[in-house]
N, CA and C atoms as a LAMMPS dump frame, in Angstrom:
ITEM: TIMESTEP
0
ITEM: NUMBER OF ATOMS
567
ITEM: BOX BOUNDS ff ff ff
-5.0000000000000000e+02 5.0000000000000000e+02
-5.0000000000000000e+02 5.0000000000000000e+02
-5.0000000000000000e+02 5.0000000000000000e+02
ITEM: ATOMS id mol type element x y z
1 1 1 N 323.241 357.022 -372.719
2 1 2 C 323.876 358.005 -373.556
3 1 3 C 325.378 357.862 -373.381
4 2 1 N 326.085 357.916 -374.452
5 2 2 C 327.768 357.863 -374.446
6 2 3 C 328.277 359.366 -374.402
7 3 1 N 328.866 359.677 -373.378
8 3 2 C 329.727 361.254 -373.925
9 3 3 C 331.282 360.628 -374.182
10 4 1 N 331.795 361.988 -374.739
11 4 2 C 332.985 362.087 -374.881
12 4 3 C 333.763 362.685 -373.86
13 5 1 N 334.523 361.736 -373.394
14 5 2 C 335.789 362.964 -372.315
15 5 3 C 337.202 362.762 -372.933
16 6 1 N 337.318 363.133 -374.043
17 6 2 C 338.591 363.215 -374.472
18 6 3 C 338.305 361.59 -375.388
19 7 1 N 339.658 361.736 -376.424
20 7 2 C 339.776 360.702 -377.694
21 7 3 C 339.943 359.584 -376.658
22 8 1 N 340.381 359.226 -375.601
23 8 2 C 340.649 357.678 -374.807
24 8 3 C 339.674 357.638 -374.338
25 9 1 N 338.957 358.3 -373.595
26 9 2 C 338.251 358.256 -372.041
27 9 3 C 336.888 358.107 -372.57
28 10 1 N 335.94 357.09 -372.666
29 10 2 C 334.488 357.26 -372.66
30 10 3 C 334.17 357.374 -371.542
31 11 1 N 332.514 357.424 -371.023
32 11 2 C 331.894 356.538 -370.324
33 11 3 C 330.817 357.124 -370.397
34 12 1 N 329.793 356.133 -370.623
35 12 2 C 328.317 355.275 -370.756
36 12 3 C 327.74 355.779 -369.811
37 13 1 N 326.88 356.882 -369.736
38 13 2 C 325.905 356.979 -368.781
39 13 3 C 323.909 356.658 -369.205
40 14 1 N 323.354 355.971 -368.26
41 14 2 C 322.429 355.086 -368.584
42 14 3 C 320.984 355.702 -367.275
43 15 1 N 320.311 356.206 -367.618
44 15 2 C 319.422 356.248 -366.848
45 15 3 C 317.541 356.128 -367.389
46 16 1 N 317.473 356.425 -366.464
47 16 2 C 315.483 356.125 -366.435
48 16 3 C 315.349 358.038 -366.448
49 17 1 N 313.988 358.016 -367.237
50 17 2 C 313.079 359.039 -367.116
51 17 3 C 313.3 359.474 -365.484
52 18 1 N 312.298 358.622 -364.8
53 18 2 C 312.515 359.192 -363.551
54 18 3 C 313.382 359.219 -362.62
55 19 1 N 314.712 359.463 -363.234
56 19 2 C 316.103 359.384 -362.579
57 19 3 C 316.128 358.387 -361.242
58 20 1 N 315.137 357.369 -361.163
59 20 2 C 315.208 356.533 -359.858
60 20 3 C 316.518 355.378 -359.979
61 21 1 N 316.491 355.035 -362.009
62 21 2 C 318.038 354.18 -361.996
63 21 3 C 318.82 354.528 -362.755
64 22 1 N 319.762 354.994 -362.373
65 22 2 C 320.589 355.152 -363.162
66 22 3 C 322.303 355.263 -362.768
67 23 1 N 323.093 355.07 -363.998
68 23 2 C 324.359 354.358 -363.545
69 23 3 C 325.365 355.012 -364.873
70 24 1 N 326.55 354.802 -364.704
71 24 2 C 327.333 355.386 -364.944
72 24 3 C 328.814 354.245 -365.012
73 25 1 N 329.24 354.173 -366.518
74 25 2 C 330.432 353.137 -366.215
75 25 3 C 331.6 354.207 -367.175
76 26 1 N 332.976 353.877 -366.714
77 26 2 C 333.897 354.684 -367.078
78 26 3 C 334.865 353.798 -367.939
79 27 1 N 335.446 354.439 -368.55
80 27 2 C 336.858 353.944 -369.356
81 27 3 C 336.373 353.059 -370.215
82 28 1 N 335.039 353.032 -371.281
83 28 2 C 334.389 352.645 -372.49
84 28 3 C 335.601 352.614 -373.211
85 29 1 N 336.264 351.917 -373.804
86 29 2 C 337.071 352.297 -375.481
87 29 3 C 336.376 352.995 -376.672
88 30 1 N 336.865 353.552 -376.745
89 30 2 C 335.797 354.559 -377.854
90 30 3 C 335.012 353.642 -379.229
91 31 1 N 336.022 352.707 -379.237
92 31 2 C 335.577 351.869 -380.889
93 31 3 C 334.347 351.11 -379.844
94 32 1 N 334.621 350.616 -378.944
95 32 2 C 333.384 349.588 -378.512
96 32 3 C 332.445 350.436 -378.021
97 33 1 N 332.321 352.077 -377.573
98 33 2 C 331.082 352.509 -377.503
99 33 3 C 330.358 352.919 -378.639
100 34 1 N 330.815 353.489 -379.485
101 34 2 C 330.687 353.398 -381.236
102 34 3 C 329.682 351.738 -381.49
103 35 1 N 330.265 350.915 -381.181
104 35 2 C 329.93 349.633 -381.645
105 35 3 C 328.666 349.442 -381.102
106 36 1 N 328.796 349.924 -379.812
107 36 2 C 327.51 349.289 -378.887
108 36 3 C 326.04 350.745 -379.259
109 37 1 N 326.24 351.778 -379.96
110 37 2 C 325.68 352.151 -379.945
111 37 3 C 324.722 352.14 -381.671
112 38 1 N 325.931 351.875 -382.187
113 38 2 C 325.429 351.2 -383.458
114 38 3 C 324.251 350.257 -383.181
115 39 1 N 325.106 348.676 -382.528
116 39 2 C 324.028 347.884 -382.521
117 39 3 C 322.773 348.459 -381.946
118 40 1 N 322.843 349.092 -380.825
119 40 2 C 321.663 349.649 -380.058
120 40 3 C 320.255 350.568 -380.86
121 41 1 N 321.157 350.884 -382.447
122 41 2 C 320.219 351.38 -382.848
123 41 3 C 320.086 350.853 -383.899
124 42 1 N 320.471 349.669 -384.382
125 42 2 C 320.032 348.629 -385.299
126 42 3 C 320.797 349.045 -386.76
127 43 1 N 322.03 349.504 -386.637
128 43 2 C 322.585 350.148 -387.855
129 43 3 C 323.576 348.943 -388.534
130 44 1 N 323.06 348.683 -389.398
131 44 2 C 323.46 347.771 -389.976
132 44 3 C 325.383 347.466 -390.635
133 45 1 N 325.075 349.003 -390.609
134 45 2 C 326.815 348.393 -391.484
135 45 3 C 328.169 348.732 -390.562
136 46 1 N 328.491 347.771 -390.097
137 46 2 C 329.356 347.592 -388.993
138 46 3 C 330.561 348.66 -389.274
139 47 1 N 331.512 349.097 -388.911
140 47 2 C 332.523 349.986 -389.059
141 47 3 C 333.829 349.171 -388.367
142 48 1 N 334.915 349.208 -388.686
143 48 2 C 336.196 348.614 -387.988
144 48 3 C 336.89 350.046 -386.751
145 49 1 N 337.446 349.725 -386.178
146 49 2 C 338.171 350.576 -385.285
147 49 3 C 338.893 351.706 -386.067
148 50 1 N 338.318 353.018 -385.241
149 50 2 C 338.916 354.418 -385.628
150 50 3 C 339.176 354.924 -385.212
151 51 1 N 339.18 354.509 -383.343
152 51 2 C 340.686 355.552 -382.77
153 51 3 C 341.516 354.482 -382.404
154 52 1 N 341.025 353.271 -381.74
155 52 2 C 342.786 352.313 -381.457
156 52 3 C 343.22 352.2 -382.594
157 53 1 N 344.74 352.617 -382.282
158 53 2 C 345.416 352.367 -383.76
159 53 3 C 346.95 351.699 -383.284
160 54 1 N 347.149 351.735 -381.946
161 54 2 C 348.646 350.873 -381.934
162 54 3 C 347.91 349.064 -381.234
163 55 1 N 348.818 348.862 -381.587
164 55 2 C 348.503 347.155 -381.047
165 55 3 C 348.039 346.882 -380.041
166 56 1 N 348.478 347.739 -378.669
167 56 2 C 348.318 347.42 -377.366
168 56 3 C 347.029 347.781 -377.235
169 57 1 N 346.458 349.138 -377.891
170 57 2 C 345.128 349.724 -378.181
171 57 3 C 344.287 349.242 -378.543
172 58 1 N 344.494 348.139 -379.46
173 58 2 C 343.41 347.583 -380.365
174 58 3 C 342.812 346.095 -379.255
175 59 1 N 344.219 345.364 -378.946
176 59 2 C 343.799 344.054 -378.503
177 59 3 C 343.372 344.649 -376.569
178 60 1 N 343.476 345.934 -376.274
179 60 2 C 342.978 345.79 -375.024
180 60 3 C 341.304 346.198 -375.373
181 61 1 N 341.049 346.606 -376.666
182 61 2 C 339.278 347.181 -377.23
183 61 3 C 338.839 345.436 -377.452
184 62 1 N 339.985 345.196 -377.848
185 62 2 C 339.079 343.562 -378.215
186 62 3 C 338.886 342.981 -377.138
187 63 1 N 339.457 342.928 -376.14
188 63 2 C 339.415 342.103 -374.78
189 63 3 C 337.979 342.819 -373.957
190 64 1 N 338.319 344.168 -373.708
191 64 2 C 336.823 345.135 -373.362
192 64 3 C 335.719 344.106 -374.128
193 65 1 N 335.761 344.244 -375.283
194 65 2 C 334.475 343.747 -376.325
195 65 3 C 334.21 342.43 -375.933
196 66 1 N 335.332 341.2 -375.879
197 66 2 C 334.902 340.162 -375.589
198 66 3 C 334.466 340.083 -374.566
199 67 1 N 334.683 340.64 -373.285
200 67 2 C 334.3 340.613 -371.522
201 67 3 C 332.65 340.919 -372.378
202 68 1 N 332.14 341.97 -372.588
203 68 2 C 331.114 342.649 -373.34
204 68 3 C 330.273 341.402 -373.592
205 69 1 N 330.682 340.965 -374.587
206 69 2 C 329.724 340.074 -375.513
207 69 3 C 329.348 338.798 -374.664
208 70 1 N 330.882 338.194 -373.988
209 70 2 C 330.481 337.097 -372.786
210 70 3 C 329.227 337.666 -372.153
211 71 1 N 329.074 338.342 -371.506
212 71 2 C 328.444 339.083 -370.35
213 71 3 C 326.836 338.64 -371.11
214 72 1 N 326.767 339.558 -372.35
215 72 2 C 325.621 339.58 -373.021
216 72 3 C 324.903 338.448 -373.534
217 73 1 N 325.602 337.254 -374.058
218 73 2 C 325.65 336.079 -374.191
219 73 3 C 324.596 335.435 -372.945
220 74 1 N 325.378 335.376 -371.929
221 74 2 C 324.893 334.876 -370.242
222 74 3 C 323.362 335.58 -370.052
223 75 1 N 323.518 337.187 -370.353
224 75 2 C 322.361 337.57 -369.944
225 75 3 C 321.194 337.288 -370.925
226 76 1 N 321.61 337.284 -372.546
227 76 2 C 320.431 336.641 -373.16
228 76 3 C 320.022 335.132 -373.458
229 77 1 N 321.241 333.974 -372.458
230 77 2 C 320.162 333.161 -372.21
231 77 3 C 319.172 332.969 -370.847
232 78 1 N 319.698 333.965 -370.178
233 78 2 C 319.041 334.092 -368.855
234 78 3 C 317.434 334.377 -369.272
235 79 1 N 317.427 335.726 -370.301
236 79 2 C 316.569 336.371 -370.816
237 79 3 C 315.286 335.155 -371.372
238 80 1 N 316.182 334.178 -372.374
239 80 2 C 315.604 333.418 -373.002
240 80 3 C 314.727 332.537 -371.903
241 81 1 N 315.183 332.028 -370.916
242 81 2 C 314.784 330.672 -370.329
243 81 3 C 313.889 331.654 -369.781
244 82 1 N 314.008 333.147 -368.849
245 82 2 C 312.34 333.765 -368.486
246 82 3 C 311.619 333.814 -369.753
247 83 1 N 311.463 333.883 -370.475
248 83 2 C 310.668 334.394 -371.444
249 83 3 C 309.847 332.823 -371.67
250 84 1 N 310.264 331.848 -371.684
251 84 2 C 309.596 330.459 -371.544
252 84 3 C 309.07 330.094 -370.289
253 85 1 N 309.603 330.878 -369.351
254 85 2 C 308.873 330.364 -367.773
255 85 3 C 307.513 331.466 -368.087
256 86 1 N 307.451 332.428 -368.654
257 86 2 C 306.086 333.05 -368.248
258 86 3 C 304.902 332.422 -368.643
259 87 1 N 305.003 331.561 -369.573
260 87 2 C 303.501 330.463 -369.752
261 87 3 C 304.031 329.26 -370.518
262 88 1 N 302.891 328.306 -370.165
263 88 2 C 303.514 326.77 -370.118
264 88 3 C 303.539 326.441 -371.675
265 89 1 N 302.917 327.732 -372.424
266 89 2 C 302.794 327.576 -373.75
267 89 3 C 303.271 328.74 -374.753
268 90 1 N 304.497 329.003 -374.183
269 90 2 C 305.502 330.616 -374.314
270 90 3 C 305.687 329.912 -375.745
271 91 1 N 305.822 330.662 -376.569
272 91 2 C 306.022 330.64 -378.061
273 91 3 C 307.461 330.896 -378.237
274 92 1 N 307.909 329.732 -378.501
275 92 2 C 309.549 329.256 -378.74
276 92 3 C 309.975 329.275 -379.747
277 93 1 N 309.065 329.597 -381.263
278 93 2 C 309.501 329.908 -382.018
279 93 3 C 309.933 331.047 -382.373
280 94 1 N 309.162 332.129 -381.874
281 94 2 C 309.414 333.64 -381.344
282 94 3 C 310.455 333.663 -380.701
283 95 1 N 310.642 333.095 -379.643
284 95 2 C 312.029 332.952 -378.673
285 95 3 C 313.093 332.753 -379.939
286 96 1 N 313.07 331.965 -380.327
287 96 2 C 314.393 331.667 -381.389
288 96 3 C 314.282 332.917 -382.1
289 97 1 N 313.297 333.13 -382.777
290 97 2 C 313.578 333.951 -383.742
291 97 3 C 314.082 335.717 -383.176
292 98 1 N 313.703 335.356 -382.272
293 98 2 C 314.166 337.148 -381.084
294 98 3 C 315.973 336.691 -380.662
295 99 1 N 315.806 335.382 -380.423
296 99 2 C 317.291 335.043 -379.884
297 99 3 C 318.531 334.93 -381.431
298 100 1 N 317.546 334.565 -382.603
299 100 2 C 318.547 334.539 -383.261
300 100 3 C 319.223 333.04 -383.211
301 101 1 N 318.436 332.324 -382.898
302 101 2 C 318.869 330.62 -382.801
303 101 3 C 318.473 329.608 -383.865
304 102 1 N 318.732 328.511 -384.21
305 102 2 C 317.991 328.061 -384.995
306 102 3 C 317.494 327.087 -383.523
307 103 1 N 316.139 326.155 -383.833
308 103 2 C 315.579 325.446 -382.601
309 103 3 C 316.876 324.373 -381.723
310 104 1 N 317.512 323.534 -382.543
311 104 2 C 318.222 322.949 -381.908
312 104 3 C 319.351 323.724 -380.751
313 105 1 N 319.343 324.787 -381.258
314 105 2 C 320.462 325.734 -380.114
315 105 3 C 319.412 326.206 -378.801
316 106 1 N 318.148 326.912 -379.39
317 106 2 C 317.308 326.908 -378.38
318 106 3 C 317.177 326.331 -377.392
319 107 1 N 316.657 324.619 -377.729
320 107 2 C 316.866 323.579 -377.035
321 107 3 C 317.383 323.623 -375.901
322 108 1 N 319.304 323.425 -376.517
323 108 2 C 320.504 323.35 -375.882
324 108 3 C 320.207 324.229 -374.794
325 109 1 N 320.054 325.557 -374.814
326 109 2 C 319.516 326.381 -374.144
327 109 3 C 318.781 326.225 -372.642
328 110 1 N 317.863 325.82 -373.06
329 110 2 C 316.627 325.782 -372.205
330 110 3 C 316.754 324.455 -371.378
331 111 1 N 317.487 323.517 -372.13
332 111 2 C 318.048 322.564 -371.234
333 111 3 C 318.594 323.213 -370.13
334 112 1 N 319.772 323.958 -370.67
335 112 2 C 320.962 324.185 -369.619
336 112 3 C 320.372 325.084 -368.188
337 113 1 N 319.461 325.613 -368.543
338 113 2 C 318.641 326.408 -367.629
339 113 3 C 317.32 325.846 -366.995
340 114 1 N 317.546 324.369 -367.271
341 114 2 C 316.72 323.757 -366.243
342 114 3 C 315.08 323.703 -367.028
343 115 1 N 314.906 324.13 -367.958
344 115 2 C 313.742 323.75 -368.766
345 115 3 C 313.561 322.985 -369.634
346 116 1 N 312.849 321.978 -369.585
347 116 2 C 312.475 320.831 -370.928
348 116 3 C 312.494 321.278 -372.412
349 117 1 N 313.006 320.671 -373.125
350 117 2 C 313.042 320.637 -374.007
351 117 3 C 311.885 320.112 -375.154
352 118 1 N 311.534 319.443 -374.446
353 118 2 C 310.357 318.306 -375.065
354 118 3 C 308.82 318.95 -373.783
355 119 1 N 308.001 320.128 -374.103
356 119 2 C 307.152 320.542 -372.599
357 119 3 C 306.262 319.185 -372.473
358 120 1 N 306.004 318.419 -373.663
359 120 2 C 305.082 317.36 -373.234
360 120 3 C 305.379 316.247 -371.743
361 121 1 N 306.727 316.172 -371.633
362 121 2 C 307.488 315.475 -370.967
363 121 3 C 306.647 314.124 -370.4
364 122 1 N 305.947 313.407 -371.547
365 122 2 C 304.823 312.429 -371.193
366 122 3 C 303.357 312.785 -370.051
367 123 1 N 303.285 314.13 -370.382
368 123 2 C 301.966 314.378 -369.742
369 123 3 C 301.192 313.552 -370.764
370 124 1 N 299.6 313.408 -370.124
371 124 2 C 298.451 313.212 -370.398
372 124 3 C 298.152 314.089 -371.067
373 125 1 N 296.784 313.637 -372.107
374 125 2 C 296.381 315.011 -372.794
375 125 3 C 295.551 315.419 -371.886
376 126 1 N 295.012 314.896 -370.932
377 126 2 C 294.013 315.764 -369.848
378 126 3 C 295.108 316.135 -368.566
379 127 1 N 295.982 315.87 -368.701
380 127 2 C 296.608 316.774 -367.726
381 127 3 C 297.357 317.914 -368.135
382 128 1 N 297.892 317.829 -369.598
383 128 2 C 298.039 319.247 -370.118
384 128 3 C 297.134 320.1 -370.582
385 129 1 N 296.272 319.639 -370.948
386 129 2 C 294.546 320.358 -370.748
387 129 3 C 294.785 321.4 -369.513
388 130 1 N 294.465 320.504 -368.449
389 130 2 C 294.135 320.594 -366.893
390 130 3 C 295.579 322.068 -367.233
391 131 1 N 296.667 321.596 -367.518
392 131 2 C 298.078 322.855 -366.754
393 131 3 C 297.45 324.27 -367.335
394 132 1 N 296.938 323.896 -369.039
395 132 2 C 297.108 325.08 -369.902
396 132 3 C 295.568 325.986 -369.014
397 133 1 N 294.931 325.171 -368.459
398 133 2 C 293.544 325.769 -368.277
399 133 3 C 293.687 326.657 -366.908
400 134 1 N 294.703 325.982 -365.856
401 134 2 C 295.138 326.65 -364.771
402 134 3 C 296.273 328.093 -364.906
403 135 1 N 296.783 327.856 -366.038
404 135 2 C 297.868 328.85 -366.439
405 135 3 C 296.956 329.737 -366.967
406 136 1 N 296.321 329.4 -367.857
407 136 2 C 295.666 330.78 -369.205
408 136 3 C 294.504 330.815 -368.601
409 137 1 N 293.853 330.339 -367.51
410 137 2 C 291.859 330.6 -367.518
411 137 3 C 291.26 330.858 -368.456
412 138 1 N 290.426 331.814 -368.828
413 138 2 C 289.417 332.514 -369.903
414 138 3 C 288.549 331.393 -370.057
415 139 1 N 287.788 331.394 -371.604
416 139 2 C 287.056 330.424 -371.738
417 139 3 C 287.476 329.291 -372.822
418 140 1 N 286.842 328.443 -372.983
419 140 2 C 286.912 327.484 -373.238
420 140 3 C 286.463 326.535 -374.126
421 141 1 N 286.516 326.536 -375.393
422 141 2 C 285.901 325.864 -376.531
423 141 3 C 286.51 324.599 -377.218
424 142 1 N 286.258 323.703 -377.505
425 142 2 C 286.722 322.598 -378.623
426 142 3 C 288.312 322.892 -379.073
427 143 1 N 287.604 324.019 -379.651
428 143 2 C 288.836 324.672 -380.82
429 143 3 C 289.962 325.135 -380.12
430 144 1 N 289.67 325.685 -379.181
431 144 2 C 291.208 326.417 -378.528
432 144 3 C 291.821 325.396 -378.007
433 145 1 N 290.92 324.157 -377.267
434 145 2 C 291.976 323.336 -376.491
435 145 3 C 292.348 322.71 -377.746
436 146 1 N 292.161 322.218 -378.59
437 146 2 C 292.77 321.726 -379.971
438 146 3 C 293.882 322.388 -380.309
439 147 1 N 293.715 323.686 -379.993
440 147 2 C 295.293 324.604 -380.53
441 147 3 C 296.187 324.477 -379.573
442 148 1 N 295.533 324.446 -378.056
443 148 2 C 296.695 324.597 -376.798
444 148 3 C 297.146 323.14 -377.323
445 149 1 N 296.57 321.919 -377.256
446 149 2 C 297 321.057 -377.076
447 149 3 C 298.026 320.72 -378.33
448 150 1 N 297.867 321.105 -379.496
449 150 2 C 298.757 320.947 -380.641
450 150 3 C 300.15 321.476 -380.402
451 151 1 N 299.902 323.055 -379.632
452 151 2 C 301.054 323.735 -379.169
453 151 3 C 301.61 322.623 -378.044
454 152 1 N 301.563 321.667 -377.62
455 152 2 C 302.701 321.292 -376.423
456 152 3 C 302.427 320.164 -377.098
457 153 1 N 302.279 319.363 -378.341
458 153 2 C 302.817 318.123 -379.336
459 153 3 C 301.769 317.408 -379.464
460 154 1 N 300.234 317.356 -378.672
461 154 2 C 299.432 316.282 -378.193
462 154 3 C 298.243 316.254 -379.977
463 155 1 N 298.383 315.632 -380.938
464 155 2 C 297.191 315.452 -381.912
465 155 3 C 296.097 315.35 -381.417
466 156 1 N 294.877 316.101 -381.137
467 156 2 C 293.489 315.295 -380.86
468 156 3 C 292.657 315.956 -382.02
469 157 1 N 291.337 314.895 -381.955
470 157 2 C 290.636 315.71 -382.779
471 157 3 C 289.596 316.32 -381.654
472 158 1 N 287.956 317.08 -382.314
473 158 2 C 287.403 317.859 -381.672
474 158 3 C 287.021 317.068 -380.662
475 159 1 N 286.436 315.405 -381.2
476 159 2 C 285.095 315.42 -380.579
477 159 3 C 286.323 314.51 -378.958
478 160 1 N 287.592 313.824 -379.074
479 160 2 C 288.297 313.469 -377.675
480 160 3 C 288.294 314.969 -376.905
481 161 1 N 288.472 316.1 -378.094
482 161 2 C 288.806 316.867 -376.927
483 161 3 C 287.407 317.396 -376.32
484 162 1 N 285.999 317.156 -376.699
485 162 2 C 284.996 317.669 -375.966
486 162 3 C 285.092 316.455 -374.812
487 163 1 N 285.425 315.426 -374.569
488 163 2 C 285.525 314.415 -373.353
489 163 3 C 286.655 314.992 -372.65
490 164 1 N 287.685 315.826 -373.19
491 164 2 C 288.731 316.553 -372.088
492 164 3 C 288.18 317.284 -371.436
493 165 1 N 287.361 318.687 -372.306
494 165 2 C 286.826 319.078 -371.605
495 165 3 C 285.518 318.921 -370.64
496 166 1 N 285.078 317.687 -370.775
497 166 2 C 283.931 317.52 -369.492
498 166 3 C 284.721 316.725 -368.471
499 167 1 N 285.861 316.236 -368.659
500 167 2 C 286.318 315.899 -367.943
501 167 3 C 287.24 316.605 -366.477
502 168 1 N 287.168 317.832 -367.495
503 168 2 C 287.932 318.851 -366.514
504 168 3 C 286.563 319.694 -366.019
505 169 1 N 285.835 319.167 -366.699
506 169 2 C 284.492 320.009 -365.841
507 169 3 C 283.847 318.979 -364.762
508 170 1 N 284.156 317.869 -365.003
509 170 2 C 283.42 317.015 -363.958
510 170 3 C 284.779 316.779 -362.467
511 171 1 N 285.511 317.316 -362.994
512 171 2 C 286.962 317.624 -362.159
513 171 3 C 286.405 319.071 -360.848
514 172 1 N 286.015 319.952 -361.572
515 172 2 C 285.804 321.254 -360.93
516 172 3 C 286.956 322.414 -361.586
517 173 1 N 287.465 322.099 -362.549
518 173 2 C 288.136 322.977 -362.927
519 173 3 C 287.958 323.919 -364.184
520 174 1 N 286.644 323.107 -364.827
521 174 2 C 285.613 324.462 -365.696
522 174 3 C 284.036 324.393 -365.233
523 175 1 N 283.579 325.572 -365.875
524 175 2 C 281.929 325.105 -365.868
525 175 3 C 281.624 325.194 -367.082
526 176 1 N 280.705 324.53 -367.359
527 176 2 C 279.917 324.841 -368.214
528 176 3 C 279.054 326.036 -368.856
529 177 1 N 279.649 327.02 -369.344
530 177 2 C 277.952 327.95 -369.872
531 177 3 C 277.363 328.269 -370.399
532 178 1 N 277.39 327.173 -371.902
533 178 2 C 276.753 327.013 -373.167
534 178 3 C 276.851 325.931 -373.798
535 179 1 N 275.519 325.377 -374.29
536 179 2 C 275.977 324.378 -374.692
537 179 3 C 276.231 324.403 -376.247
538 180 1 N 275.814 324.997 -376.637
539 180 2 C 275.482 324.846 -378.325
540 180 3 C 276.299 326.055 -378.98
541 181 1 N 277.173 326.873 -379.339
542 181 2 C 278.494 325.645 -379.133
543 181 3 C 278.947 325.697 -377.631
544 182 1 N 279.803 324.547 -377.9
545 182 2 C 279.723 323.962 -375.944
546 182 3 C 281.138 325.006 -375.589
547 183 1 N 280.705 325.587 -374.556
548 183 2 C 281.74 326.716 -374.166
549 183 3 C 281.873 326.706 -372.511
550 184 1 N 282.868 326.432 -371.723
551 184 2 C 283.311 326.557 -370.467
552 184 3 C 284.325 327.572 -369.927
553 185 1 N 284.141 328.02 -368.993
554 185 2 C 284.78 329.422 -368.582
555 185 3 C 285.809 328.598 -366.918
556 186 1 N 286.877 328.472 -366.663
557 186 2 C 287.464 328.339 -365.964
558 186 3 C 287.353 328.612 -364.444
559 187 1 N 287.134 328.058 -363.473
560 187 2 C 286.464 328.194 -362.285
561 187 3 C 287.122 329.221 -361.043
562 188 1 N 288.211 329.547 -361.987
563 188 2 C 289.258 330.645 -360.742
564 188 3 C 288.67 331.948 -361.141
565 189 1 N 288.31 332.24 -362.106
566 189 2 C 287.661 333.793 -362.867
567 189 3 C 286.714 333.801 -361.889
């Protein structure tokens, strides 16, 4: 929540329901808490500055804003590269489209933070089988490993991928518990 302490003086107070976090920052510029609360609530039509009005006023709101936006910048690619570490098959097109990237910036991105760009990175199709099956468990059909495997670049059709999957069953890393249609349930469940 933003109060007012007078036309100069903001400051931003921020807490949790159960008052366990909460924080408090002082000397907001009034145009950039305006700004930040706009964006915060998705209001589309931007407004220019309406209390700095001498020079020194305006370019010390712009300097506030830029520290601001740097900051935010850093933290949403931080944001970005977790949001791809939580599964080996995190949906990066979503990522872009939440980040506001087109893919090649993504990329750039996920490079810089130590994540591949390319997840196939010359795996096997039975060893990205094998990652997606250790990451996601559940069960296990033709069809889904056809989709996992499309999702990280690998073409197969059904019947290579029913030899993936007995292969990861003769591995110990599914069982078998149907055959007709042939369905395997992951051995950590």
């Amino acid at each position: 929540m933003f109060s007012v302490c007078g036309m100069k003086k903001w400051f931003a107070q921020f807490g949790s329901s159960d008052k366990e976090h909460e924080g408090s920052v002082y000397d907001v510029h009034p145009d950039l808490a305006e700004a930040f609360i706009d964006a915060i609530r998705n209001q589309v039509n931007v407004q220019g500055p309406r209390h700095a009005g001498s020079f020194d006023d305006l370019t010390s709101t712009i300097a506030q804003t830029s520290r601001t936006i740097q900051h935010l910048e850093a933290f949403r690619e931080l944001a970005i590269a977790a949001a791809d570490r939580t599964n080996p098959h995190a949906d990066r097109k979503a990522i872009a489209i939440a980040a506001g990237f087109p893919p090649s910036r993504l990329y750039r991105v996920l490079e810089k933070h130590g994540r591949p760009a390319d997840r196939k990175q010359g795996a096997t199709q039975v060893q990205a089988l094998e990652q997606s099956v250790r990451a996601l468990g559940g069960l296990w059909d033709p069809q889904r490993a056809v989709t996992v495997l499309a999702d990280v670049n690998h073409q197969v059709d059904e019947k290579r991928t029913r030899q993936i999957l007995r292969d990861l069953a003769e591995a110990g890393l599914l069982t078998k518990i149907q055959d007709r249609p042939v369905q395997y349930r992951a051995i950590d469940e």
